[in-house]
C-alpha positions as CSV (number, residue, x, y, z in Angstrom):
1,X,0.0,0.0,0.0
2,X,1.5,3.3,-0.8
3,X,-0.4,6.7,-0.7
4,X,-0.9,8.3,-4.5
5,X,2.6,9.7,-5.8
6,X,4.5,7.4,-3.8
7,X,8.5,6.8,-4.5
8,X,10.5,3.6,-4.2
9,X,14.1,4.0,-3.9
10,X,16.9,1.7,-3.4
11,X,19.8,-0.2,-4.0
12,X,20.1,-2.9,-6.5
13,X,23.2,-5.3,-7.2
14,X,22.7,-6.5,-10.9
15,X,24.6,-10.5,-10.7
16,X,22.3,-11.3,-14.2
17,X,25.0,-9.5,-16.5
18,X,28.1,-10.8,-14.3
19,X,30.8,-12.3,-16.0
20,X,32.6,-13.6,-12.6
21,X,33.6,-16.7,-13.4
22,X,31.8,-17.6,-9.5
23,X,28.5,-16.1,-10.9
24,X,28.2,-17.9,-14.2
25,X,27.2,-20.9,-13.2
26,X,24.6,-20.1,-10.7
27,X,23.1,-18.2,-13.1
28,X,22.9,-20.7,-16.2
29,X,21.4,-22.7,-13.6
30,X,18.9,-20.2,-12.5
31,X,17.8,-19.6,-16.4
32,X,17.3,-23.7,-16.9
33,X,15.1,-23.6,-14.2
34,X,13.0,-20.6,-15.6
35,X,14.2,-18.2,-12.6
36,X,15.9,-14.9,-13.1
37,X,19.6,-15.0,-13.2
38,X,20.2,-12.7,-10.6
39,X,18.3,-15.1,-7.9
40,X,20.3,-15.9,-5.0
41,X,19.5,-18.7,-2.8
42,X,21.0,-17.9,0.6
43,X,20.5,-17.9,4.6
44,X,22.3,-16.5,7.6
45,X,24.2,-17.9,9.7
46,X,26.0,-17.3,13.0
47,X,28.0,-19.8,15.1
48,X,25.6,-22.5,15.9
49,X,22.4,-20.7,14.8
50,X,20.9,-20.1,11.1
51,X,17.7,-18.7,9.6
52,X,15.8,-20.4,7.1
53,X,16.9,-20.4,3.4
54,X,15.2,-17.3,1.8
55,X,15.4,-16.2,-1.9
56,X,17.5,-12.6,-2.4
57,X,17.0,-11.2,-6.0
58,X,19.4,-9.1,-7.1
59,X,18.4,-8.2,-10.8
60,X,19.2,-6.4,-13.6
61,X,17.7,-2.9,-14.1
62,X,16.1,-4.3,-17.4
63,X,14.8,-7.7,-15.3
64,X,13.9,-5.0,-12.6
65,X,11.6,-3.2,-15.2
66,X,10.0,-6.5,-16.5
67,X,9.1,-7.7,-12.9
68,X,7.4,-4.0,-12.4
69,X,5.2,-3.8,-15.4
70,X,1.4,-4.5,-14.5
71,X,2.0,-4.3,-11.1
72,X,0.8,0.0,-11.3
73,X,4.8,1.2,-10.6
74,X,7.3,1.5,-13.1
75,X,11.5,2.1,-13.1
76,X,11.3,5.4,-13.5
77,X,15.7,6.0,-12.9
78,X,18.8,4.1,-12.0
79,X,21.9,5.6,-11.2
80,X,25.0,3.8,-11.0
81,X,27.3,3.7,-8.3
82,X,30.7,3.6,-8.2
83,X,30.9,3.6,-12.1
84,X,30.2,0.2,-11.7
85,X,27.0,-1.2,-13.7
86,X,26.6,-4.0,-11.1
87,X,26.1,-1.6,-8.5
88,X,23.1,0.5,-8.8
89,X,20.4,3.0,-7.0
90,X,16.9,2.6,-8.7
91,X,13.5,4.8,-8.4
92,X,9.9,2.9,-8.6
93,X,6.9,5.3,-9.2
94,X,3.4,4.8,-9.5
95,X,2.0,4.7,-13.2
96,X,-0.4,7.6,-13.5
């Protein structure tokens, strides 16, 4: 729920258009089973104690567009950080 005119904004780590040779392939293996790329699999843990396994997504702007359209908000900016294109600020507004 977001009042009318509402703003999104946050970071975003794009791992779909990696070429670390640790990234690869996790993410062939995350396209054959019709995920996005950029889907990490991952829980926390510390000394004797861990939380569930949770997905993290970590997306592509252009992936990051596609998983906003008919959902009323739309990437509306990204900036990059650290002239870096896997590092990334991105805006979500509301469709008028």
């Amino acid at each position: 729920m977001a009042a009318p005119g509402a703003i999104i904004v946050g970071p975003g780590r794009n791992l779909t258009d990696s070429d670390d040779p640790l990234h690869l392939p996790y993410n062939e293996r995350n396209l054959r089973a019709g995920r996005i790329a950029g889907q990490r699999t991952m829980r926390v843990r510390y000394r004797d104690v861990a939380t569930p396994w949770f997905h993290y997504l970590s997306p592509a702007p252009r992936e990051l567009a596609e998983l906003a359209h008919g959902t009323g908000w739309e990437l509306a900016d990204i900036i990059y950080i650290e002239n870096s294109t896997a590092h990334y600020l991105a805006t979500l507004q509301q469709r008028k």
